[in-house]
C-alpha positions as CSV (number, residue, x, y, z in Angstrom):
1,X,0.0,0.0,0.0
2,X,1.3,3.6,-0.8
3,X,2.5,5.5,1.8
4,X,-0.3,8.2,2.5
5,X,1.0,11.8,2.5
6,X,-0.6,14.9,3.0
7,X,-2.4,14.0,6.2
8,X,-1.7,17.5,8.0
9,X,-3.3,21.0,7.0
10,X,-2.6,23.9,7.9
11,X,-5.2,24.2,10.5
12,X,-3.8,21.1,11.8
13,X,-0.6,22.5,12.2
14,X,-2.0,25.5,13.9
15,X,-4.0,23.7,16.6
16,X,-1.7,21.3,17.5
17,X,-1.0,21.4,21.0
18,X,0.3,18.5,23.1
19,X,4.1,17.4,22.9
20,X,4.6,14.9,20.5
21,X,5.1,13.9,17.2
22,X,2.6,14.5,14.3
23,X,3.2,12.3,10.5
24,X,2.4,14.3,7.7
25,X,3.8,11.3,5.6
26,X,6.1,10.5,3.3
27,X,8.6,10.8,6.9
28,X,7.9,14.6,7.3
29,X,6.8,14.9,11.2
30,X,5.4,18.1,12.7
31,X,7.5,17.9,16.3
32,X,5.8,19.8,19.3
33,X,8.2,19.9,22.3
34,X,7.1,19.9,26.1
35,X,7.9,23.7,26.1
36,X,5.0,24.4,23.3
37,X,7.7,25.3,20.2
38,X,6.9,23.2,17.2
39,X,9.6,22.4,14.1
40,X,9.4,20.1,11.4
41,X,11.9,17.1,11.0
42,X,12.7,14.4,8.5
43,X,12.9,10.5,8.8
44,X,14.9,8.6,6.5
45,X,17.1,5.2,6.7
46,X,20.4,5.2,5.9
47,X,22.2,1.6,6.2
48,X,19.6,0.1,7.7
49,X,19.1,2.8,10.3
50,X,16.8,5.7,11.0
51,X,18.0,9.1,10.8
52,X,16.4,12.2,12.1
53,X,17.1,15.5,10.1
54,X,15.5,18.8,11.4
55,X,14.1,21.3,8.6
56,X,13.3,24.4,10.8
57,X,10.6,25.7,13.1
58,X,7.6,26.6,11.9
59,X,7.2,30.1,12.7
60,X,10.0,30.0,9.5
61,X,8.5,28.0,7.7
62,X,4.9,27.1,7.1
63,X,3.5,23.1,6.2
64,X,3.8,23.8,2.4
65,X,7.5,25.2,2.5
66,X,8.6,21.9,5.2
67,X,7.2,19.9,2.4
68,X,9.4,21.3,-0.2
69,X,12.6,21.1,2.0
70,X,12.1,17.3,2.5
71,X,11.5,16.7,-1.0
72,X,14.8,18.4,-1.7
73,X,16.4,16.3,1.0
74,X,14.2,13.4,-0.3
75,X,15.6,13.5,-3.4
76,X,19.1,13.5,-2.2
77,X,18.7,10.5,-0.7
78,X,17.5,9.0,-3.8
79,X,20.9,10.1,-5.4
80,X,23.0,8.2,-2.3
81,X,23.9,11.3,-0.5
82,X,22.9,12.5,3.3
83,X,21.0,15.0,3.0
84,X,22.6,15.9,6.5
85,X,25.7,15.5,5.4
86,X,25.5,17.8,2.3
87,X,23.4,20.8,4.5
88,X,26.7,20.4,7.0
89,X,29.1,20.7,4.1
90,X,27.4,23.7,2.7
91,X,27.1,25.9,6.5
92,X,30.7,24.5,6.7
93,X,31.6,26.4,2.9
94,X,29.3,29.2,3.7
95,X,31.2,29.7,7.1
96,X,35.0,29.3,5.0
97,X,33.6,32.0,2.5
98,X,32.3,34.0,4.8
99,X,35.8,33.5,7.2
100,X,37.9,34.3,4.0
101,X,36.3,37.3,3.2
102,X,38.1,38.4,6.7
103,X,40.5,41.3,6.0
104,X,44.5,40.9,6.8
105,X,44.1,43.7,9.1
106,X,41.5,42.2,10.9
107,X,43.1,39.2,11.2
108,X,46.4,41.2,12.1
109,X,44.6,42.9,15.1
110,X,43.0,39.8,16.2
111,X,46.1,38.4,16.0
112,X,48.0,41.3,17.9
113,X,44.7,41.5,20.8
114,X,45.3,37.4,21.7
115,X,48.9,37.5,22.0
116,X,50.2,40.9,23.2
117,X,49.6,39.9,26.9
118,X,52.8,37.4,26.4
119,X,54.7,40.0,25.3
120,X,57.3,40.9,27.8
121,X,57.4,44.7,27.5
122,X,55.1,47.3,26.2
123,X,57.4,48.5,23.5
124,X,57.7,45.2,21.8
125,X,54.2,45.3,21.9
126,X,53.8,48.9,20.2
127,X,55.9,47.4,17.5
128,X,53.8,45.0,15.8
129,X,50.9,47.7,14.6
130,X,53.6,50.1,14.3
131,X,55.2,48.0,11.7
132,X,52.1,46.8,10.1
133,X,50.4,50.0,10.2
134,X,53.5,52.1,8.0
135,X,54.1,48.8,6.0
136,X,51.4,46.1,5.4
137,X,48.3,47.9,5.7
138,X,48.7,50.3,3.0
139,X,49.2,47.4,0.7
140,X,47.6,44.6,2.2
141,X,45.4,45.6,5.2
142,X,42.0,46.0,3.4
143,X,42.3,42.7,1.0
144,X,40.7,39.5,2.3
145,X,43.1,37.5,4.0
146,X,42.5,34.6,1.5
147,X,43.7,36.7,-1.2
148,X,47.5,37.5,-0.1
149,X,49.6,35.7,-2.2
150,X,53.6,36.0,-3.2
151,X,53.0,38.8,-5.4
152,X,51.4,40.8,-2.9
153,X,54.0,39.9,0.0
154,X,56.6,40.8,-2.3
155,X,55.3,44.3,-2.8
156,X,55.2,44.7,0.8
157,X,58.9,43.4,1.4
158,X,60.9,44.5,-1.6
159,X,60.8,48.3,-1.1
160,X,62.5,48.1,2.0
161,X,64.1,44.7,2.0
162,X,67.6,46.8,1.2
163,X,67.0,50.1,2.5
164,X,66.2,48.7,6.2
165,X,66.9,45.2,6.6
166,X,65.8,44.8,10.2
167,X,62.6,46.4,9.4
168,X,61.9,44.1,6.8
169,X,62.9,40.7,8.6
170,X,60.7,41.9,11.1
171,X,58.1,43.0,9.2
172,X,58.1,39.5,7.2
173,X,58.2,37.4,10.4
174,X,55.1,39.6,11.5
175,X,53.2,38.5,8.4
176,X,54.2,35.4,8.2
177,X,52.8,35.0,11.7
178,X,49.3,36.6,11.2
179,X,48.8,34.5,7.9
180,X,50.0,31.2,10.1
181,X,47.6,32.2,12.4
182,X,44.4,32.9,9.9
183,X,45.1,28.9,8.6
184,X,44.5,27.7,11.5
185,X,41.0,29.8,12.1
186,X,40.4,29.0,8.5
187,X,40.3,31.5,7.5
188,X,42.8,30.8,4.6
189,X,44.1,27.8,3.3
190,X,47.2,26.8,1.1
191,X,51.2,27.6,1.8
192,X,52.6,30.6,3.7
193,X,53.4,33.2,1.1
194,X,55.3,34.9,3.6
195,X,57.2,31.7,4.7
196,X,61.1,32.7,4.4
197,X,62.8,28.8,4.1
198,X,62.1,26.6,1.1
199,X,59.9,30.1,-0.5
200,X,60.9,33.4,0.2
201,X,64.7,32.9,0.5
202,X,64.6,31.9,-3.4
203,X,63.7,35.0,-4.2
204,X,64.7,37.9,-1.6
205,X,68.8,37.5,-0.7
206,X,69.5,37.1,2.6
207,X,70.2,40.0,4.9
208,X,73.6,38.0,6.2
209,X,75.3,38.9,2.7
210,X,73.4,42.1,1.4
211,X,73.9,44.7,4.3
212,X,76.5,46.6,5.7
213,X,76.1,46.2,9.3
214,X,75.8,49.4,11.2
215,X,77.2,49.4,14.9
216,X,76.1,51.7,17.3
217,X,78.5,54.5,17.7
218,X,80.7,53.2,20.2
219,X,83.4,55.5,22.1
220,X,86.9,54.0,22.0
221,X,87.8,52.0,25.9
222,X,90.9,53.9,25.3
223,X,89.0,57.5,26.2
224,X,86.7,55.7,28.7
225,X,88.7,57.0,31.6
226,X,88.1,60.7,30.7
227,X,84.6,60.2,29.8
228,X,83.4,58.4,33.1
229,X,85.4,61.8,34.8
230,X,83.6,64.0,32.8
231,X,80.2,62.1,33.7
232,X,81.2,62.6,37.3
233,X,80.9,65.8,37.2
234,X,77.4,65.6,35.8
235,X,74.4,66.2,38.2
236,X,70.7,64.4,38.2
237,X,69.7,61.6,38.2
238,X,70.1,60.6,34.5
239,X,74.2,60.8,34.7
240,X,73.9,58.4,37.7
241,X,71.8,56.4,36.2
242,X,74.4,56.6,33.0
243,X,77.2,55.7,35.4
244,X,75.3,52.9,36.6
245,X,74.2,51.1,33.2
246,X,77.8,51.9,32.0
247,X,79.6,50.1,34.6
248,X,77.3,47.1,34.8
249,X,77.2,46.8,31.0
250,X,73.4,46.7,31.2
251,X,71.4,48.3,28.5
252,X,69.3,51.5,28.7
253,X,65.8,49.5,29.4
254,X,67.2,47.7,31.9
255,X,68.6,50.5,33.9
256,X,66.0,52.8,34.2
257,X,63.6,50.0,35.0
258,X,65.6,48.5,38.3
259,X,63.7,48.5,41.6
260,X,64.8,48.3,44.8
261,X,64.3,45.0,45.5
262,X,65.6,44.0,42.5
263,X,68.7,45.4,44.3
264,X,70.9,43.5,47.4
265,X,73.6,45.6,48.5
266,X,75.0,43.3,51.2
267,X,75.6,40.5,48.7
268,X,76.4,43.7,46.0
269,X,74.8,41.8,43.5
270,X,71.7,43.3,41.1
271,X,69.1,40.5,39.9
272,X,67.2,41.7,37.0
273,X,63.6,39.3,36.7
274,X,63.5,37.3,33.2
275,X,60.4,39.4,32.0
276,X,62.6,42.4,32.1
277,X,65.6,41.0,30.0
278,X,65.5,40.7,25.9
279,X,66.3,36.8,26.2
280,X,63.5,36.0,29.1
281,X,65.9,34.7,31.3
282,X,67.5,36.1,35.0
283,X,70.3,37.9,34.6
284,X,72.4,39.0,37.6
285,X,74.9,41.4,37.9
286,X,77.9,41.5,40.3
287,X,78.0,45.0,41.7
288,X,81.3,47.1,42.0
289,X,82.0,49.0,45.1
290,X,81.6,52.2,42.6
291,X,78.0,50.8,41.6
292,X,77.2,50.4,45.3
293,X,77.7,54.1,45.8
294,X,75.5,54.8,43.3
295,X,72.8,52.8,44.9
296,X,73.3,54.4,48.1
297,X,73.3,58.0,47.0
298,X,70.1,56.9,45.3
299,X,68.7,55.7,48.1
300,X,69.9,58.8,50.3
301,X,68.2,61.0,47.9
302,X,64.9,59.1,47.7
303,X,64.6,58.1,51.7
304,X,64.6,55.3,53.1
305,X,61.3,53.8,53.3
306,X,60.7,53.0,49.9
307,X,58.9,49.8,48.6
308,X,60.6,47.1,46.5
309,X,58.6,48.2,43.4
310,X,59.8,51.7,43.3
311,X,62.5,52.7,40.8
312,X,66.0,53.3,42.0
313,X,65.9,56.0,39.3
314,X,62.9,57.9,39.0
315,X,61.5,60.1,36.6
316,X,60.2,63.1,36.8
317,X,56.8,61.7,36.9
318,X,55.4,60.0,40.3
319,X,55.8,56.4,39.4
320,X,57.2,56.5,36.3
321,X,60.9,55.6,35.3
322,X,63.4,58.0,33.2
323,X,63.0,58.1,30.1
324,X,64.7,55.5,27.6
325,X,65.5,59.0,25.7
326,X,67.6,60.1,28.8
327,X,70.9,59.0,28.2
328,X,71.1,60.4,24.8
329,X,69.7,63.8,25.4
330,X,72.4,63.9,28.4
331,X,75.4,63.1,25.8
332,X,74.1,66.2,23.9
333,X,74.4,68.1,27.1
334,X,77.9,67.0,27.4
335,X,78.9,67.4,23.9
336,X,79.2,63.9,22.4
337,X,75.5,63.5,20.8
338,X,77.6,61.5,17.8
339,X,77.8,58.4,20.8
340,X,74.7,56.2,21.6
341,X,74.0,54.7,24.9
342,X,74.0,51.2,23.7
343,X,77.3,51.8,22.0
344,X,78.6,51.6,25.3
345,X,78.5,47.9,25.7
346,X,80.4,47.7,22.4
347,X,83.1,49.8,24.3
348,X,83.1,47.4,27.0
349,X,83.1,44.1,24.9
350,X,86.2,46.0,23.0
351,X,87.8,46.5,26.3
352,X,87.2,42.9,27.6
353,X,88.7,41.2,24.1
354,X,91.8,43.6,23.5
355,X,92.8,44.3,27.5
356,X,91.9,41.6,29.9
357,X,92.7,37.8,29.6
358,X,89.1,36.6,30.8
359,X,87.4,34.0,28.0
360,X,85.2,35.4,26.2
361,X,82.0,33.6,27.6
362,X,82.9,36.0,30.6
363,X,81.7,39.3,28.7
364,X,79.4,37.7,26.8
365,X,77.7,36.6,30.0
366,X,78.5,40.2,31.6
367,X,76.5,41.6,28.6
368,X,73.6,38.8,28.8
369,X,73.8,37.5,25.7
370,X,72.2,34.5,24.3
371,X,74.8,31.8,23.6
372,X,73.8,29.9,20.2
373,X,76.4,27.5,20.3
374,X,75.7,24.4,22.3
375,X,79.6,23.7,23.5
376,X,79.6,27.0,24.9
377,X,76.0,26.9,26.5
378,X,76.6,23.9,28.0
379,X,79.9,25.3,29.7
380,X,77.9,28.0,30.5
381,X,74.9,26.1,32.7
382,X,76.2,28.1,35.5
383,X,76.3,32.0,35.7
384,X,79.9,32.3,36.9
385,X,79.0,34.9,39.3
386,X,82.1,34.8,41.3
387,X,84.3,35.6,38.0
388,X,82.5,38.0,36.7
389,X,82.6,39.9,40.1
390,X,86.2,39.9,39.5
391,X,85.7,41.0,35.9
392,X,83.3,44.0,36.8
393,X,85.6,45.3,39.5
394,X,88.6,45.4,37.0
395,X,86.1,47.3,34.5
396,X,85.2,49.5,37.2
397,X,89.3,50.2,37.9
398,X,89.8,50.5,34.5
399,X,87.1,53.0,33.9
400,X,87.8,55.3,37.2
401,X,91.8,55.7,35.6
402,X,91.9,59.4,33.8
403,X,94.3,58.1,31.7
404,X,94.3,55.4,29.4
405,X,96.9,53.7,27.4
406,X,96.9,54.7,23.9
407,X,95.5,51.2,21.8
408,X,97.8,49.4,20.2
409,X,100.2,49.9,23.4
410,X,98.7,47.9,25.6
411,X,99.4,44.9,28.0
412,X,96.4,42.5,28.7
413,X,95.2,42.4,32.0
414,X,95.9,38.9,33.5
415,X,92.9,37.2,35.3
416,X,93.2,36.5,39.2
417,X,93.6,32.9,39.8
């Protein structure tokens, strides 16, 4: 006997009240739940077993329209596909078009919003839409993330690939990051246009052999002495500050953000917290009896009931550190404005290779910096603490002398056994 169909009106429909299900045949149901809401669904077999497909409430769609939808899936069936399994494929393209229509700069700032609270300072963080926003966006920023190809990555690169190398790596890694990042939502799909190994490096040439590296203007350890006198006889709280970071070889960030408690002046050692160094790792810092001074003065100035959370060198704003300009605007006071702060370290590293006898994984461990090759790290498990005490306090001699042997006449200072 042929199935009967048709059974339900629209009256029917209307009326019907108590939970349950209602055939309209041909396996459309009418459903109406416990709570009153009615929708339609669909029963078909599918290897032998019964599958339930739901084709929208009724306040959507009225008995005449749910008839039509499980024809359509009806007649899918017939053709040996799921109808549930095609409508999931199509919301699953329909949500990938509408993901891909997703600008880069959106997916940029939703990139930059989910990961900036990782990033250990606030400048690194100003950085990435700095970067984007002078060099990606113009080009890219408004074009659907799906869209960016090597063409368009090129265009963003290549003007400055030359003219500002550090920039451009930067920039690149930045990209090449965001469009990682969109994959994964899908909200793209294929290879990395901005990937540099295996794709980019056939076509851009490498920064290692194009550029001219440009140091920061170091002064000579030979004129160190004189310098360090003349800073002396500097007043404020910048020149100390100077003094400080120039002695312990620290850099200008570092410096103007120590705390007290970052400070022990019994032990004379200065332990700087991994989120406040470049490589995210503890650094400490073997204090001279110069340094110490320093820190005392400071804390002479400022009082003696200070919390551990307050900076040694304030600025002039309650709360607030100096500024990382500080150091630079004072060498224009003194007349050397063609010196950088962090050309100062250079002067120390000079100092270290061409006048002391100490290895070299001394300095490089004096400057904090991240040791690639794995002999050397593994010698370096330690942080030779006691030896670099001994190192800082020769670099603190060396730098109170007013006069300094010319370069090229000098004898090597011989490490303490």
């Amino acid at each position: 006997m042929a199935q009967t169909i048709g059974r339900l009106t629209a009256l029917k429909v209307d009326k019907a009240k108590q939970p349950g299900m209602y055939a309209d045949g041909g396996g459309l149901y009418l459903r109406v739940t416990p709570e009153g809401t009615k929708n339609w669904v669909l029963r078909y077999m599918l290897a032998g077993r019964p599958r339930w497909m739901g084709l929208g409430p009724v306040s959507l769609f009225g008995l005449l329209e749910a008839r039509a939808r499980a024809l359509d899936a009806k007649r899918l069936r017939h053709e040996g596909v799921d109808p549930i399994d095609a409508r999931r494929a199509m919301r699953q393209q329909a949500q990938l078009e509408a993901a891909k229509a997703i600008t880069f700069k959106q997916c940029a700032e939703k990139y930059i919003e989910t990961h900036k609270a990782s990033w250990k300072n606030d400048k690194h963080a100003a950085q990435w839409p700095s970067t984007l926003n002078t060099y990606a966006y113009p080009m890219i920023g408004a074009l659907p993330v799906q869209a960016i190809d090597t063409a368009l990555v090129l265009r963003v690169l290549e003007p400055i690939w030359a003219e500002k190398p550090e920039t451009a790596s930067r920039l690149r890694q930045r990209i090449e990051k965001v469009l990682d990042s969109a994959k994964v939502r899908k909200q793209r799909d294929g290879e990395n246009p901005a990937r540099w190994k295996g794709h980019l490096d056939k076509i851009l040439p490498p920064h290692a052999r194009m550029r001219t590296v440009v140091h920061h203007a170091a002064l000579s350890y030979a004129e160190i002495g004189s310098f360090m006198a003349a800073l002396r006889e500097q007043d404020g709280i910048s020149a100390r500050a100077f003094e400080f970071a120039i002695l312990t070889a620290a850099r200008t960030g570092e410096t103007i953000g120590a705390t007290w408690g970052e400070i022990n002046v019994i032990d004379k050692v200065w332990t700087i917290p991994a989120k406040r160094m470049k490589a995210g790792k503890e650094h400490r810092v073997p204090l001279s009896a110069r340094v110490v001074e320093i820190v005392k003065s400071m804390k002479e100035n400022t009082g003696k009931d200070v919390p551990p959370d307050a900076f040694i060198f304030p600025g002039a704003k309650s709360g607030r550190p100096l500024s990382n300009m500080v150091f630079l605007m004072l060498l224009r006071r003194m007349g050397r404005d063609g010196l950088t702060a962090h050309g100062f370290r250079s002067t120390f590293r000079d100092w270290a290779a061409e006048r002391t006898n100490f290895p070299s994984e001394i300095a490089e461990m004096a400057l904090a910096h991240t040791v690639g090759d794995k002999v050397e790290a593994a010698y370096r498990r330690g942080d030779m603490l006691e030896k670099r005490r001994r190192f800082m306090d020769e670099w603190a001699r060396f730098c109170a002398a007013t006069k300094q042997v010319a370069q090229g006449n000098v004898e090597p200072m011989r490490r303490k056994s």
